[in-house]
C-alpha positions in Angstrom: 85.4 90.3 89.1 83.8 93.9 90.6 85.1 95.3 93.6 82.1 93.8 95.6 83.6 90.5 94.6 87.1 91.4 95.4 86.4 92.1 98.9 84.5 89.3 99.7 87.1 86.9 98.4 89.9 88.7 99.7 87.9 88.7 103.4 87.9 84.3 102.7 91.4 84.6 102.2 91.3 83.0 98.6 93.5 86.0 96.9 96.8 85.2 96.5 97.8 88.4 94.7 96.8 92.0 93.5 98.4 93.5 90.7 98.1 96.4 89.1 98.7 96.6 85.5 100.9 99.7 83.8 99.2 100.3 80.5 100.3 103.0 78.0 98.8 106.3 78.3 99.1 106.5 81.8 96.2 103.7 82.4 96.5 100.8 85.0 94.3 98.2 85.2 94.1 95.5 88.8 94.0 91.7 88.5 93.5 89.7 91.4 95.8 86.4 90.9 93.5 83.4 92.7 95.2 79.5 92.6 97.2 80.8 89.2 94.3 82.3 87.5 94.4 86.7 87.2 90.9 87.7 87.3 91.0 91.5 86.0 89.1 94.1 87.7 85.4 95.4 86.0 83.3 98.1 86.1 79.4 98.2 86.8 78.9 98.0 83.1 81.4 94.7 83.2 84.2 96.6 81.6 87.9 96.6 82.6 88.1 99.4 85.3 91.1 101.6 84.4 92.6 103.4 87.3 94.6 106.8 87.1 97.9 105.8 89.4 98.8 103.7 92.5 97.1 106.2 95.0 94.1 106.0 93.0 94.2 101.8 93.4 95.0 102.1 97.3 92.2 104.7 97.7 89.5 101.8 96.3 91.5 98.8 97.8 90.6 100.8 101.2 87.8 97.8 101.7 90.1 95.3 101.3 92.3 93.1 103.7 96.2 94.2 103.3 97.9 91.4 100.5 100.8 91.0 98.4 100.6 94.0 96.2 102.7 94.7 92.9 103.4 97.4 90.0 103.4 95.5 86.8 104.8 96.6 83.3 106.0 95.4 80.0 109.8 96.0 79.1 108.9 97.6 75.9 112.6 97.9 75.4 113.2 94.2 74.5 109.9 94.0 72.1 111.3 97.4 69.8 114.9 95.6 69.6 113.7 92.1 68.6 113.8 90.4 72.0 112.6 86.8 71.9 109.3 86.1 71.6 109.4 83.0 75.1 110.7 85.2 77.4 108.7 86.7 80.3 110.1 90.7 80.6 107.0 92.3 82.8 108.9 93.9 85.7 107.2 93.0 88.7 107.5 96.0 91.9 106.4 95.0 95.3 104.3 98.3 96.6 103.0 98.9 99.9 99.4 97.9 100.0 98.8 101.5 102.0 99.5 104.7 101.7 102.6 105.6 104.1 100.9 109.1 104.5 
């Protein structure tokens, strides 16, 4: 899905969800989450779009209608010590969708 995309579904009211993906290396990556399915963010060239920080994602979400909004990211932690395999670890933050500046 391209921004374009994004903000036309978001205006129909058919996004349930925006996340924004913590990647290693400082990268973070935006699914939108529509009926249970994440559709991940692309560029013009139909690659993932990787994003610098949160302030970088509200500055292009400006376009789009205010949502539920979270920080996602792996617990790394349980992975390195053996954790099991079934379990779900991705810490999920609620963010504010806009800047409080």
């Amino acid at each position: 899905m391209n921004l374009q995309e994004l903000i036309s579904h978001a205006s129909a009211g058919a996004v349930d969800e925006l996340n924004l993906i913590s990647i290693e290396g400082g990268i973070y990556l935006l699914e939108a989450r529509m009926q249970g399915v994440a559709h991940r963010l692309v560029d013009a060239q139909n690659k993932a779009l990787h994003l610098r920080s949160v302030e970088h994602a509200r500055e292009l979400l400006q376009p789009v209608a205010p949502m539920p909004f979270h920080l996602v990211h792996a617990v790394v932690h349980d992975e390195m010590c053996g954790g099991h395999d079934n379990l779900n670890q991705d810490v999920k933050i609620p963010l504010a969708f806009r800047s409080a500046w």
